[in-house]
N, C-alpha and C positions, 0 to 999 in steps of 0.2 A: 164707136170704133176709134174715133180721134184722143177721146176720152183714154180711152184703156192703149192706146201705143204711146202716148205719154205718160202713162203709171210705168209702162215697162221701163222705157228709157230712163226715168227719174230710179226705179227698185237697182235697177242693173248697174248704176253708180254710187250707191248707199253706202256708207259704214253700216256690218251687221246688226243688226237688232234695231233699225230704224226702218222706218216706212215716209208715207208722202199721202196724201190726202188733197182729192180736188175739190175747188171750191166754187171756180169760177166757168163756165164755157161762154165763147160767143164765137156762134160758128154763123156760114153763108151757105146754103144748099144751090149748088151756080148750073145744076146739070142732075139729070135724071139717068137712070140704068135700068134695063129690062134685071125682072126678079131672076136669081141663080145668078148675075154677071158676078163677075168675079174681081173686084176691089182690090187695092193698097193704099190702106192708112200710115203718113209721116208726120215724127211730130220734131221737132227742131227744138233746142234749147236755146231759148235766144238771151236768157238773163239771168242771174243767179243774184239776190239782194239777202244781204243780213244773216247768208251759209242757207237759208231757209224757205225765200218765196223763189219760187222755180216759174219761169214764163216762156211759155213754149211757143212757137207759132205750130198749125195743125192742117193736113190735109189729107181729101182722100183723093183717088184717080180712079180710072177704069182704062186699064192703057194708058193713051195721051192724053186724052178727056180728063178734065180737072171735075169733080162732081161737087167739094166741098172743101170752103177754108175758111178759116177764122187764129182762134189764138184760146190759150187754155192756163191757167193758171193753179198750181201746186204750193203745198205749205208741205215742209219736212215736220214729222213727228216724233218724238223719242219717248221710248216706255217710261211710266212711271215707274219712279225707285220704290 
């Protein structure tokens, strides 16, 4: 979930015909949720090096309850000619 709101946020500021590719996760699970509860994953762009590694920080909630954080890290890709 932290994974893929950060693919979004990185796809949603692209030049067309480029993508993003994750390589790295390192998350904390700090809290637990009854099954069906209902989540929000945030991913924050905390760093942007060389136009191409993208460093996110990542969280989920449940409500106020923090359930999960960490940081994620993204490489920009562009089609071969």
């Amino acid at each position: 979930m932290m994974e893929a709101t950060a693919a979004v946020l990185a796809y949603e500021n692209l030049p067309e015909g480029q993508a993003t590719v994750g390589f790295e996760v390192c998350i904390k699970h700090v809290g637990g949720v009854a099954e069906g509860a209902t989540c929000t994953s945030r991913a924050t762009l905390k760093e942007v090096v060389d136009d191409r590694k993208l460093f996110f920080d990542v969280e989920v909630k449940e409500g106020d309850r923090t359930i999960g954080v960490g940081t994620h890290q993204r490489r920009v890709i562009k089609p071969s000619s």
